[in-house]
Structures are given as C-alpha cells and as structure tokens.
C-alpha distance (Angstrom), angle and dihedral (degrees) to the residues before:
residue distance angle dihedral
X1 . . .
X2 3.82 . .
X3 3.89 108.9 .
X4 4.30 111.6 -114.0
X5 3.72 98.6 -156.4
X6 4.17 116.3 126.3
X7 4.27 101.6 -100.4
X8 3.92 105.1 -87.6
X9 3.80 97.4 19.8
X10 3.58 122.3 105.2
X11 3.80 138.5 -168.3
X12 3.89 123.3 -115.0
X13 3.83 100.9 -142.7
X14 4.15 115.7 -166.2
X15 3.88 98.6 -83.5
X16 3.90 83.3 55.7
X17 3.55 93.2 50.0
X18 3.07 100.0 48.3
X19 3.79 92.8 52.9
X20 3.55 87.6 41.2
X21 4.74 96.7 57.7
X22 4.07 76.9 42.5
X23 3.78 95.0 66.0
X24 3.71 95.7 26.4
X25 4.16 90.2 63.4
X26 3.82 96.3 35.1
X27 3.94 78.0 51.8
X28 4.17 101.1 42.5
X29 4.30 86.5 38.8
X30 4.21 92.2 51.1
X31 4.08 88.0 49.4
X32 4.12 94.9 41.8
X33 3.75 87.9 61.0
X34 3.55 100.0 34.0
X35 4.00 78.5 61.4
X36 4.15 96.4 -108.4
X37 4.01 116.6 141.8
X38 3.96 119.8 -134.7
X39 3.73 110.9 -116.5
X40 4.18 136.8 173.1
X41 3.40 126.6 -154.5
X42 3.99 123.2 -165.6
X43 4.11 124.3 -89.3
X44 3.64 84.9 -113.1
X45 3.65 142.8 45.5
X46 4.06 129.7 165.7
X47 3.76 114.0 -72.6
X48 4.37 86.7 -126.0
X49 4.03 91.5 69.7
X50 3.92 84.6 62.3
X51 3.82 106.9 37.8
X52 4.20 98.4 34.5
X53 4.26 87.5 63.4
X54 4.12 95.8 47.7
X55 4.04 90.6 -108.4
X56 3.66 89.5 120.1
X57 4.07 113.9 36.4
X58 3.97 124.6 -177.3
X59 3.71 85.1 -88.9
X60 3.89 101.9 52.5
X61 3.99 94.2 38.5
X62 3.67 88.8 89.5
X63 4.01 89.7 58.0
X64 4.03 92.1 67.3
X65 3.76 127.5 77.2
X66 4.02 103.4 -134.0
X67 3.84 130.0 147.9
X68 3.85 136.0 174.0
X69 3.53 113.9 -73.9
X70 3.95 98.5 -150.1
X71 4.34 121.5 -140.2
X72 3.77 97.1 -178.4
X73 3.64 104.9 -69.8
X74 3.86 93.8 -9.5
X75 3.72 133.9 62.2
X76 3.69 142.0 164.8
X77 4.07 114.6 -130.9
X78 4.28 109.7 -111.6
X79 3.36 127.8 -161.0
X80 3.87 134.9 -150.0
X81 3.92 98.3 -110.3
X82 4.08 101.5 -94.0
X83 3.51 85.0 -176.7
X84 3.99 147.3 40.3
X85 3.68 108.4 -149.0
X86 3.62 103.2 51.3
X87 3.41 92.6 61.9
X88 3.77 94.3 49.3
X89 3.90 90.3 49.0
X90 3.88 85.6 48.7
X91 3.58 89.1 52.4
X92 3.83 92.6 49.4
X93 3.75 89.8 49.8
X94 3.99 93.1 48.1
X95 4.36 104.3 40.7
X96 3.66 105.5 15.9
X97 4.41 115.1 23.9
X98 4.01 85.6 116.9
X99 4.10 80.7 70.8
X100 4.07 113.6 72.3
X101 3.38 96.4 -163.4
X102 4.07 128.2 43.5
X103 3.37 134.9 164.9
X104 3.59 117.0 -160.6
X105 3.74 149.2 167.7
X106 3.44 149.1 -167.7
X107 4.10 152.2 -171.8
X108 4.07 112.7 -148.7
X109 3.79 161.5 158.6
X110 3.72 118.2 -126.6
X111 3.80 125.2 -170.1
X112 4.19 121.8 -130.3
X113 4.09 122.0 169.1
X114 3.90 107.5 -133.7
X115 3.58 109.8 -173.3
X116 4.21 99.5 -142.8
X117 3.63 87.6 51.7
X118 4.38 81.2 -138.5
X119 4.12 89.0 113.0
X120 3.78 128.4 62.9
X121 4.22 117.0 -88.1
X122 3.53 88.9 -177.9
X123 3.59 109.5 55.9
X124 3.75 132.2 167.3
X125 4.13 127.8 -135.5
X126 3.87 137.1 -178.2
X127 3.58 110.3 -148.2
X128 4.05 142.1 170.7
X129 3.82 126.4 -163.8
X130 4.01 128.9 -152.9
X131 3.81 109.7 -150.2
X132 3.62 111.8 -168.3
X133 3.76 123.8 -30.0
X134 3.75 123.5 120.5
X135 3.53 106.1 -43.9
X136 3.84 99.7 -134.5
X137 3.95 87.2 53.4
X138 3.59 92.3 41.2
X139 4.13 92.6 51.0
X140 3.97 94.6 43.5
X141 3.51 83.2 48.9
X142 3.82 108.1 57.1
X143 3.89 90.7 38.3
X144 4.09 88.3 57.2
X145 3.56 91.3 46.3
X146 3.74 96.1 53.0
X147 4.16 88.9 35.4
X148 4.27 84.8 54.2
X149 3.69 92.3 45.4
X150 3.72 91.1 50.3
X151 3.73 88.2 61.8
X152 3.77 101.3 40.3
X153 3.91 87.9 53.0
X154 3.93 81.6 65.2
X155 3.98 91.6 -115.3
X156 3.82 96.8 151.1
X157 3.93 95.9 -167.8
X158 3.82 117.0 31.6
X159 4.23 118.9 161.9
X160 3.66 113.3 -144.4
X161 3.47 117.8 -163.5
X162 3.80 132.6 -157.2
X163 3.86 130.8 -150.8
X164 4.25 133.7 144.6
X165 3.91 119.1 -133.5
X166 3.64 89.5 -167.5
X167 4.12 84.7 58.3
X168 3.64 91.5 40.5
X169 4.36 91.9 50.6
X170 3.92 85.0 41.5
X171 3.80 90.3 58.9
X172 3.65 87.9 49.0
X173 3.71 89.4 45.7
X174 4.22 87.7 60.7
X175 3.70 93.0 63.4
X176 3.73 114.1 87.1
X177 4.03 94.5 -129.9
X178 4.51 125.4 147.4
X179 3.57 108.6 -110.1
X180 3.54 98.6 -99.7
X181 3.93 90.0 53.4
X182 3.87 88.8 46.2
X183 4.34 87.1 51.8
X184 3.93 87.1 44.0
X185 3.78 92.1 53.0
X186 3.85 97.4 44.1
X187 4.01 89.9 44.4
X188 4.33 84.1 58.0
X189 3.51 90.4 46.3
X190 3.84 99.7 56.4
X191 3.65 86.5 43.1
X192 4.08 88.4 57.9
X193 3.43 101.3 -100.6
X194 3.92 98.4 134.3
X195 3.81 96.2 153.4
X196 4.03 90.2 71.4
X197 3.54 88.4 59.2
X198 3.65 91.6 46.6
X199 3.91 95.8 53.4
X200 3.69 95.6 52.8
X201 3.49 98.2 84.6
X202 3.70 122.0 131.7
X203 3.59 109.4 -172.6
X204 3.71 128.3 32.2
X205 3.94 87.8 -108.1
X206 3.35 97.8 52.5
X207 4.00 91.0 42.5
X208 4.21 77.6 53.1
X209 3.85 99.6 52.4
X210 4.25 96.3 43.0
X211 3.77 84.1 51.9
X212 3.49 88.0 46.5
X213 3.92 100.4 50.2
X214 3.43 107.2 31.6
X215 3.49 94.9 42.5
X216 3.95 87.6 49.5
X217 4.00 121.9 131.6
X218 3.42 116.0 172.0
X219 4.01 137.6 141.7
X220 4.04 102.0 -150.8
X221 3.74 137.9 32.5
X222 3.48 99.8 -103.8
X223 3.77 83.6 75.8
X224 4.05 88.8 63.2
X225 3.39 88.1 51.1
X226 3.44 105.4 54.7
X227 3.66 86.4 59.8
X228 3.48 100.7 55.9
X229 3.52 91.1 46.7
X230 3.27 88.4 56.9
X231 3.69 90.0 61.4
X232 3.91 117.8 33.0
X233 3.88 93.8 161.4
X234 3.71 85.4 64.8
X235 3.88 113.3 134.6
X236 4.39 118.7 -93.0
X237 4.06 80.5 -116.4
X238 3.16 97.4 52.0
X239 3.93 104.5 37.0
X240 4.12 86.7 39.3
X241 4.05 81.1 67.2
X242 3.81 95.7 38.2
X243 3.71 85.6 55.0
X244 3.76 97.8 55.2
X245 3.50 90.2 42.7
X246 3.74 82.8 62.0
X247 3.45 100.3 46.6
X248 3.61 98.9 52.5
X249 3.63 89.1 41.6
X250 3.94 83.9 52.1
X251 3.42 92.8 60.0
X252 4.04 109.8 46.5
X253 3.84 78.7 50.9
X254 3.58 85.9 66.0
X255 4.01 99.8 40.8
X256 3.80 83.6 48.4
X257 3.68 93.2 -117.2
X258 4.09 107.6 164.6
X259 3.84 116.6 -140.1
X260 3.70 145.1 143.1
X261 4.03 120.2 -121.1
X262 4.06 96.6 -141.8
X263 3.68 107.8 163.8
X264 3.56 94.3 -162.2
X265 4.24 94.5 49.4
X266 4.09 86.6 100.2
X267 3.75 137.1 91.3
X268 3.35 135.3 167.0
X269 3.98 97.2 16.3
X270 3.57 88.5 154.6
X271 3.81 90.8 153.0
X272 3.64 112.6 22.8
X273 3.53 124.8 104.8
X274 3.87 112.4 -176.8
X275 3.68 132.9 14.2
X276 3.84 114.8 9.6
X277 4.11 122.9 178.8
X278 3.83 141.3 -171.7
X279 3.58 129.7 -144.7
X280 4.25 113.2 -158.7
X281 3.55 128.9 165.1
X282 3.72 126.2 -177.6
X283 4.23 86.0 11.4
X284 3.90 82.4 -59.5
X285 3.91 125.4 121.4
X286 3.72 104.6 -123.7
X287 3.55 102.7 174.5
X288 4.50 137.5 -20.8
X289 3.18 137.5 -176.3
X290 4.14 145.8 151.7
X291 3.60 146.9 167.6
X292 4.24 124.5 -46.2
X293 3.50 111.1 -177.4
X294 3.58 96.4 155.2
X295 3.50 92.2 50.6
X296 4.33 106.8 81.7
X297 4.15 79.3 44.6
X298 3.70 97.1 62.1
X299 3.36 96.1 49.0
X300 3.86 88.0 49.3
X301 3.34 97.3 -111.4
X302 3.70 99.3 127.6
X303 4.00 140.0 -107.1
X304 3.70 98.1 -41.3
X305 3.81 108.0 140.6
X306 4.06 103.9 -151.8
X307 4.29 137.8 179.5
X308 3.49 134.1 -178.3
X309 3.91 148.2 135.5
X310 3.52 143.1 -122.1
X311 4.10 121.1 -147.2
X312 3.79 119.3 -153.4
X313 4.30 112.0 -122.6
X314 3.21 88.6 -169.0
X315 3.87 100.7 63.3
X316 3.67 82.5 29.3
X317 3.70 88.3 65.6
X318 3.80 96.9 51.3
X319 3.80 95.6 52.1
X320 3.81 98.4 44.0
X321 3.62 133.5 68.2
X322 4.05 90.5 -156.3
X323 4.24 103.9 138.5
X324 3.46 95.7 21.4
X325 3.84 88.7 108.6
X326 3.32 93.1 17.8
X327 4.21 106.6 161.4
X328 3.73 89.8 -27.4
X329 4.04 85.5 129.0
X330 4.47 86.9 56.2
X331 4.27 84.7 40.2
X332 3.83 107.5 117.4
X333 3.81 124.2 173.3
X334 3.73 108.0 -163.3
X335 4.56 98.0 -158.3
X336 3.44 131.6 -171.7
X337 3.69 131.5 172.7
X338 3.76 85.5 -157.5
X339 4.05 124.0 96.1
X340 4.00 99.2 -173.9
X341 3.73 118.0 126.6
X342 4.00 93.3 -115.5
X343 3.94 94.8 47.3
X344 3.68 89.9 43.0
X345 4.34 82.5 46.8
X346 3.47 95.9 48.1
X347 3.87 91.6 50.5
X348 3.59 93.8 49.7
X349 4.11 97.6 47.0
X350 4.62 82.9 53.5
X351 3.52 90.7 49.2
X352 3.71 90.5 47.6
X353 3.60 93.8 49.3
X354 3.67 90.6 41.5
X355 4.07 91.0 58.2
X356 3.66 88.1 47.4
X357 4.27 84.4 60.8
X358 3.88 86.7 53.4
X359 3.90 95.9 -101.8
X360 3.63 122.0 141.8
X361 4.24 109.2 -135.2
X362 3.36 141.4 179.6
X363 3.40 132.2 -166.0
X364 3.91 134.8 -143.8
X365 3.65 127.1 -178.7
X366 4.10 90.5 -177.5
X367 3.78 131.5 56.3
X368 3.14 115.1 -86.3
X369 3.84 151.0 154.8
X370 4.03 106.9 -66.5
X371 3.49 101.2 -177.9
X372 3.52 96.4 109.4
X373 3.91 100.3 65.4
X374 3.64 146.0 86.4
X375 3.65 107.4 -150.7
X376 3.96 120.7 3.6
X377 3.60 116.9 -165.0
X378 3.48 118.1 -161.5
X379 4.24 131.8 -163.5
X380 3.60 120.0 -161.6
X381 3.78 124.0 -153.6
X382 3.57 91.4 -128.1
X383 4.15 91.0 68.8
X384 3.35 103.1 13.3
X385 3.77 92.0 176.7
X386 4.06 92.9 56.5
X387 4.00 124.4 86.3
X388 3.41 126.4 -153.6
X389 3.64 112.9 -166.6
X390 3.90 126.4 -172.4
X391 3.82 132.9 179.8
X392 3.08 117.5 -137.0
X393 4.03 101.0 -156.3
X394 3.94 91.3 47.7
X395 4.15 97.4 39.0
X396 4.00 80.2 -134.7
X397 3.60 121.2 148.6
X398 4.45 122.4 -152.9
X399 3.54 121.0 174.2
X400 4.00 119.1 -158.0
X401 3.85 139.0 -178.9
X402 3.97 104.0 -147.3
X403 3.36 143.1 34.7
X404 4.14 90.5 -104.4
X405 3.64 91.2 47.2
X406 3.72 87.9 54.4
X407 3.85 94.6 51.2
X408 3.40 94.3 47.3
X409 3.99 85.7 59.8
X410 3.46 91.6 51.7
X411 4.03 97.8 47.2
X412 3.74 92.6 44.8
C-alpha cells in the first residue's frame, strides 16, 4: 500500500518515541541543573522577525513554509518557525526584557522546504539560550553543556568543532571591497564558498594570513596564538576577535574540553558574532551553536549580548540506542487464556495494584506475541488465586499466591 503521509513528513512510531522522551529528559534534567528555564514558543511567528535581521535572504526565502495570515482585508505574512532561537530571543524581548540576564531552554519542531521531499521538513531540536552574563562564562558554558549532553546521550565519539564569525566578518572587513561586494562575499561564505574569500587577497600578507586562518586546524590555543604572533600589525578588529578566540579557547583547555578549531566547520552563521561550534558524530552534524550579540538588538530589543545552541533529535536518534530498552525491566503483561468475569477481575485488581508500585502493565486475554515484555504473569482459570510469573530476559519461572507475593517477585 501507497504511504499517506504529507511529502517530507514522517511518523514517529513507539520505538521512536520512546527514544525520542529519553533524550528529551536527559536534555530538560542537564539544563534544570545547569540553572536553564524550560520555555515554548508558538509554531508560528510573523515572516518580518526573520527577513528584517538577514536570517532569511532572497535566496533562502523559498526554504520556509509561510502564508498570509488574513485580518479581514489585511494580514501580516507568518511563517512556520524555520528556526528555534529567534523565537526564544523574541520571547525574551516580549515577557521578560526588564530581566538582564536569562537562561532559557527549549524542546521543538522547526519547519525547512527541501525540494526532493527525501530529507525531513519537519525536524525536531533541543536547545538552551544564555542571555546576558559575562560572555566568556556564558560561551564556556553552553559549549560544556552541549559537550556533557553529548556524553549522557551515550554518543561515545562526538567531533566538536570550533570557529569565530566575528573573526571570519573581520577578515572580510580587511579587504578593501564596496558594500555591495562586501554583502556578496559574506552571502558566498555562509553558503560554503570559502575559496572566494581566499582569492581576495591584495597583498602577499594578507594572501598569507586568510590562508593561514581559514585554513586553520588546530586542537589548543597555542595554535591561535602562533598566528597572531605571527602578525602583530594585525588590525584592533581583527586581533580584538583573535583575542577572544583565545580566551575561550584558553579556557576549555583548562576544563579539559576536546575540540578542533576548523575555521571553515560553519554555515549559515548569519547572526553570530564570536565563537561558533559544531557537534557531528558518525560524519553527521548533531547539533551547533555560538554567540549572537547582535541578535536581541535587531529586533529592538535592546543591548543584551546572547549565545546558545540547538542539537538535532533527529540525528540524535539515529546514533543512539537511548529507548530501545526503555522500561522493559518495569514491563509486565498480566495473560490469561480465560474470558470469565472473575479471571478477567482478578487480572484487573493485580494490574491495579501493580501501577500503584510504579510498574507499567499490560494485559492480554488472547495469545499473542510476548516479545516485548519483561515479566508476564499469567492466571489460569483452573486456580484463579495462583500466579505464575516468568521473565522473559532470565527464562526464570516464580509462582506466587497474592498480590504482595507477586510484587515482591518482581522487586527482587
């Protein structure tokens, strides 16, 4: 049969959700003591909070479901969210700007047009945002958090990767281009195209030092360094930005946090301004995220300087094996091949008191498949009074003869 679903869309069946709640509360329970507040923002928002901050150029526009959303003869254009922070920064800016600085976080769907229809247009992202704060803090911070969350998810090798918009814009700043050639070569470098950076060079020196950067892999400071030594007539722009760079690089070296500085491991950093990472596992991106100080500003929300990061559940979900036991050792199937009232009443007042005691049971009064239970516990008409309990992951049989000897089976 011909599948139904809406092109791009895709069902999460129960192995998926299960998966799904798994990294959802590792996620909400890893911001809630890192001090971050759960927040949800609606499926849409007007189309202007996207396009009047550059996030969504001529070129992108057609990536973003949005329609007219009609007020008698007037209406404002709305777009299915394409994104998660803008939302939460427009939240900030609307219920809490009197505060200067938030911590906030948040489980979503976002909306992206893909032409073939083969990838996801509904995709769903974890993500926590640091309003405010000192920004070296407030950096170190968000990268730990997604670094720790990485490992809790039980993703044994995850890359994170460093780079700095504000460094990359700087460099872009050094070339003597018009406006509109200085737009045109900043739009090619968030789509990728690093080598038109890299030709534009005017000097030998400056040929030297784009080479240098955005060809730059390192896995400490010390490489960052180096290159600004190598370079002390370096502008106050850009040597501001190497500096920071430093500094945060600095100080994961001290909290032992493992990454790669790879200029070139960012896309689409249409409004960061400092330190921007990328989290990929399996050659996948799992998550990103960085630093957006210019971001609360443009949407006239005031000088609050803001980072954060977003981690993909979706690509989560394929390199994890979170929910795939999820409360199978607590699943009890209470069976009977028996349909009378006081079999069918006796199974009812155990699974009752079973629920009470936290268990999660089932019951099934027809043969079935039983492969997806713990312990099954089965009452035959014959002795209606007598239990006989077997688990299923041991092959070990228990018999009982009341409700409390039955528990104490199950808890031992």
């Amino acid at each position: 049969m011909e599948k139904q679903n809406c092109k791009g869309m895709h069902d999460l069946l129960p192995v998926d959700m299960a998966s799904f709640r798994s990294i959802e509360n590792i996620f909400l329970n890893y911001c809630y003591k890192y001090g971050y507040k759960e927040v949800r923002t609606p499926t849409l928002e007007y189309l202007h909070l996207f396009t009047a901050i550059g996030t969504l150029t001529p070129s992108t526009l057609n990536r973003v479901y949005s329609f007219l959303d009609w007020d008698g003869w007037s209406g404002e254009r709305v777009v299915l969210r394409p994104d998660g922070t803008i939302p939460v920064a427009r939240l900030y800016i609307d219920n809490m700007n009197q505060r200067e600085t938030v911590k906030l976080c948040y489980v979503t769907n976002i909306f992206a047009f893909e032409a073939t229809g083969n990838e996801n247009r509904e995709r769903w992202q974890c993500g926590a945002e640091f309003i405010g704060g000192n920004r070296l803090a407030a950096d170190a911070e968000i990268i730990s958090l997604a670094s720790d969350l990485m490992n809790s998810f039980g993703i044994e090798t995850v890359n994170l990767q460093l780079s700095h918009a504000g460094l990359i814009k700087a460099l872009v700043k050094e070339i003597a281009l018009t406006a509109e050639e200085e737009t045109s070569l900043i739009d090619h470098v968030l789509d990728g195209d690093w080598q038109s950076l890299l030709e534009r060079g005017e000097t030998e020196n400056m040929n030297k030092l784009l080479n240098l950067l955005i060809n730059l892999k390192g896995t400490s400071s010390n490489f960052l360094q180096n290159v600004k030594n190598l370079y002390p007539q370096a502008s106050l722009a850009l040597t501001s930005n190497i500096d920071d760079f430093i500094n945060i690089t600095k100080l994961l070296d001290e909290l032992n946090c493992k990454y790669e500085i790879d200029m070139k491991s960012i896309r689409n950093f249409e409004y960061y301004t400092g330190v921007c990472f990328q989290l990929s596992a399996d050659s996948k991106k799992i998550g990103g995220g960085g630093r957006y100080d210019d971001l609360i500003p443009l949407m006239k929300g005031g000088n609050h300087p803001a980072c954060g990061f977003a981690l993909y559940i979706d690509s989560i979900m394929k390199s994890t094996s979170l929910g795939e036991k999820e409360g199978r050792d607590q699943t009890i199937l209470i069976k009977s091949g028996s349909t009378k009232p006081e079999i069918i009443k006796n199974c009812f007042d155990l699974a009752q008191n079973l629920r009470k005691n936290d268990y999660s049971v089932d019951m099934q009064f027809a043969d079935k498949e039983l492969a997806d239970y713990c312990w099954i516990v089965s009452i035959y008409e014959k002795n209606p009074n007598d239990y006989d309990i077997f688990n299923q992951q041991r092959q070990q049989h228990y018999s009982a003869v009341s409700i409390n000897e039955v528990i104490k089976v199950l808890h031992q």
